[in-house]
C-alpha positions as CSV (number, residue, x, y, z in Angstrom):
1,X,0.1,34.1,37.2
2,X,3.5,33.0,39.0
3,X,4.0,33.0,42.3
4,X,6.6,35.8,42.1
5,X,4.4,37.9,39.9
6,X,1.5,37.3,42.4
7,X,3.9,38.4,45.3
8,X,4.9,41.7,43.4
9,X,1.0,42.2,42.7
10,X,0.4,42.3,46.4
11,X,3.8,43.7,47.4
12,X,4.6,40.6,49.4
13,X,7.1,38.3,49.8
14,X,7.2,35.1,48.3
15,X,7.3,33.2,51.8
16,X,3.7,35.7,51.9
17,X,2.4,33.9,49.3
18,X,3.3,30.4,50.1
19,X,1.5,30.8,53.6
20,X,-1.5,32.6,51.8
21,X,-1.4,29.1,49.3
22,X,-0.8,27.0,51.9
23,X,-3.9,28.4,54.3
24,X,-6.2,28.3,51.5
25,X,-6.2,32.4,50.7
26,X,-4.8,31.8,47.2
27,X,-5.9,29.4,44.3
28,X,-3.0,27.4,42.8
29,X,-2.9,27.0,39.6
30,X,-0.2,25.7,36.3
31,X,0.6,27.1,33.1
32,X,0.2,25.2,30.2
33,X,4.4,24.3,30.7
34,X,3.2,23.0,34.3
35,X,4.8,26.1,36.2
36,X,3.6,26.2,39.7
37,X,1.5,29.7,40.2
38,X,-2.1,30.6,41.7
39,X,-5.1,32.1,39.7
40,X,-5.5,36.0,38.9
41,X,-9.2,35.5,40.2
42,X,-7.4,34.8,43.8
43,X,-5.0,37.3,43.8
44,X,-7.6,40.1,42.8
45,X,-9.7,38.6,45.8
46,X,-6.9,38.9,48.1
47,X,-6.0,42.4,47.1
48,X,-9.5,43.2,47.6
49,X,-9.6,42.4,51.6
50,X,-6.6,43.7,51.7
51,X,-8.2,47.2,50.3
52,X,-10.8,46.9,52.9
53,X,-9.6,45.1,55.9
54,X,-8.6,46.8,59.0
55,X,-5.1,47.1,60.6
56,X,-6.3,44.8,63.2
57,X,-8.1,42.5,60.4
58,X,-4.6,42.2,58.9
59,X,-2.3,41.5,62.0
60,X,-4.4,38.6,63.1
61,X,-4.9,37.0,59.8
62,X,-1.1,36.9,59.7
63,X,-0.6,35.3,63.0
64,X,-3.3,33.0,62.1
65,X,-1.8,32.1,58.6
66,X,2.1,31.5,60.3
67,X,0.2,29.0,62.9
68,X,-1.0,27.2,60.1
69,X,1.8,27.3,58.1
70,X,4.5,26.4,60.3
């Protein structure tokens, strides 16, 4: 799936899903036309913590993920 479709999917922004591709939370993938996107598997994982993590869980995997993006 694209990265904006992936970002709708979770109800992120796009910058969201860079950091969650760049920190190793979301498979990239291409399309057959060798569009940049990441793999429906990853996103369903991701919204699947997301479902279960806490509050807390969330906030510090975000601070986490911007440390290691920026």
């Amino acid at each position: 799936m694209s990265q904006p479709e992936a970002a709708r999917t979770l109800g992120v922004s796009a910058l969201r899903v860079a950091m969650l591709l760049a920190n190793g939370r979301l498979t990239p993938a291409e399309n057959q036309a060798g569009h940049a996107g990441v793999t429906g598997d990853s996103v369903r994982a991701e919204e699947s913590w997301r479902a279960q993590a806490t509050r807390r869980a969330k906030l510090a995997r975000l601070f986490i993920d911007a440390v290691g993006y920026f």
